[in-house]
C-alpha positions in Angstrom: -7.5 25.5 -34.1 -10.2 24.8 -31.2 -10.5 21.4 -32.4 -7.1 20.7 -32.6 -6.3 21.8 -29.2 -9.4 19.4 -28.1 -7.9 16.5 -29.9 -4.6 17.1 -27.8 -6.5 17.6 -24.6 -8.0 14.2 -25.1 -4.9 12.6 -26.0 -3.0 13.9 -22.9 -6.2 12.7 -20.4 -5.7 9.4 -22.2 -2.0 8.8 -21.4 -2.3 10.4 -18.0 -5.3 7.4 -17.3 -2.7 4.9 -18.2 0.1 6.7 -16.2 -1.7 6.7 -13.2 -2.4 2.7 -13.7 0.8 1.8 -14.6 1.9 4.1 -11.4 -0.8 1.7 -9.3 0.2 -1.4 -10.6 3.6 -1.1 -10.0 3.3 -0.1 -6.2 0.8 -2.9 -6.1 4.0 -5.3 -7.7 6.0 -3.4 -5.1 3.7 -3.9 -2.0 3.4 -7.5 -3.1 7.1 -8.0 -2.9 7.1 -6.2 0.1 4.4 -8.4 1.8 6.5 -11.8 0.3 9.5 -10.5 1.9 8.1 -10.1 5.2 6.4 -13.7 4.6 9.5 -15.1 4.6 11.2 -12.8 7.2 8.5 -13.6 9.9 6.6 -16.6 10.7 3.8 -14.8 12.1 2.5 -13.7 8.4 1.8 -16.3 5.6 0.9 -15.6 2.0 0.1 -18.9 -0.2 1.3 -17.5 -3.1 2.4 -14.3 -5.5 -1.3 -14.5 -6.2 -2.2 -13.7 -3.0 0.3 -11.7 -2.2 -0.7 -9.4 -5.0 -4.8 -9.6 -4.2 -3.4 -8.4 0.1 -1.9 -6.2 -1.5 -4.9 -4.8 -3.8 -7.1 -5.1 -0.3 -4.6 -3.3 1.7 -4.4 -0.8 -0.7 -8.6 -0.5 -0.9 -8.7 -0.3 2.5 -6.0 2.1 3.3 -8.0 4.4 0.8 -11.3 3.5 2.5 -11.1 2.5 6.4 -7.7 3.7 7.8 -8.8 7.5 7.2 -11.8 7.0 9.4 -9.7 5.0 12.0 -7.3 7.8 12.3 -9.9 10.4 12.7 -11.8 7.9 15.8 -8.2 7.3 17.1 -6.5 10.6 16.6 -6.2 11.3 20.6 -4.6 7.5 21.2 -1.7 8.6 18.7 -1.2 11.7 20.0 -0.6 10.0 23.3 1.1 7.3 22.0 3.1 10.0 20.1 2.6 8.4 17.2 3.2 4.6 18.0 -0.6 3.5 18.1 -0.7 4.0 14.3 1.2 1.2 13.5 -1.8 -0.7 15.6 -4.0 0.6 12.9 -1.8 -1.4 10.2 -1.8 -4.2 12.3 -6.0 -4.3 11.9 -5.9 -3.5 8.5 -3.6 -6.5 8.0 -6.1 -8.5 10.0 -9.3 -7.4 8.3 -7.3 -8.6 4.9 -6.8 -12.2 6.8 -10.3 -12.0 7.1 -11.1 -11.5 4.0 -8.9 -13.9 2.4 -9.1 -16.5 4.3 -6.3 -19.4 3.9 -4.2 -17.5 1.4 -3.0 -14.7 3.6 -2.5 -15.6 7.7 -1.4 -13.4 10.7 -0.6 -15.0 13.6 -0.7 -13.5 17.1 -0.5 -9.7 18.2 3.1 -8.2 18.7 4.3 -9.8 15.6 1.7 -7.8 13.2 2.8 -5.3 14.6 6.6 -5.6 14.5 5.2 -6.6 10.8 3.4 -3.5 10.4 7.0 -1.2 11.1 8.8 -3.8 8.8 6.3 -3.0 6.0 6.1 0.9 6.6 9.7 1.0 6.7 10.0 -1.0 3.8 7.6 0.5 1.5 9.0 4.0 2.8 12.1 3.5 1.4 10.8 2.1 -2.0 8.6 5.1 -2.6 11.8 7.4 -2.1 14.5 5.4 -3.7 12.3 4.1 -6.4 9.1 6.0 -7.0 9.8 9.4 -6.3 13.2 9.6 -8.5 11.4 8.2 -11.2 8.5 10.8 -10.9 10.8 13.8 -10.7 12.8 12.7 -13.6 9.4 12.3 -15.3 8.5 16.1 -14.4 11.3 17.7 -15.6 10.4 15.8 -19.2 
């Protein structure tokens, strides 16, 4: 019996692993959408192609996980002044250090459109999450 309830244990770690990738790689699809859509909405981004689109979206992800916490904490008084609206500057240099890094596959181009860009994509990826995502994981809870 101990043995058997091992064997489901592992099973259900197993499919959880590739629940949470599939869960990943579908807001990575849905970022990348999300980042080709505001490509062609604004001039002041440029992705090359879904390629790229996909790999800004893989670094944006990496370094919301990563850097932005740390920002927030350094810059924590700033928002609170700005009640709130000097976040969106800390999207704006995450899309910059991803133009950085990929050099002539993903562009942003001067300093108020970023971060027009940066309230596009929030709103944007806001409403995906609870149209999309979060319908789809409650139906999946009550499973």
């Amino acid at each position: 019996m101990v043995i058997l309830m091992k064997v489901i244990q592992v099973q259900k770690n197993k499919n959880n692993r590739y629940a949470i990738f599939f869960d990943w790689f579908f807001h990575m699809l849905s970022y990348t959408l999300i980042l080709l859509l505001a490509s062609n909405i604004f001039r002041a981004i440029y992705i090359k192609n879904f390629f790229y689109g996909f790999l800004a979206a893989v670094i944006i992800f990496i370094l919301n996980k990563t850097i932005k916490p740390i920002l927030i904490n350094v810059s924590l008084p700033l928002i609170g002044l700005s009640l709130g609206l000097f976040y969106f500057f800390i999207n704006v240099l995450i899309l910059y250090i991803t133009d950085i890094i990929l050099f002539d596959g993903f562009n942003v181009d001067g300093i108020f459109s970023p971060y027009i860009i940066s309230i596009f994509i929030s709103f944007i990826n806001l409403l995906i999450e609870y149209l999309i995502f979060k319908p789809i994981k409650e139906k999946k809870g009550r499973m």
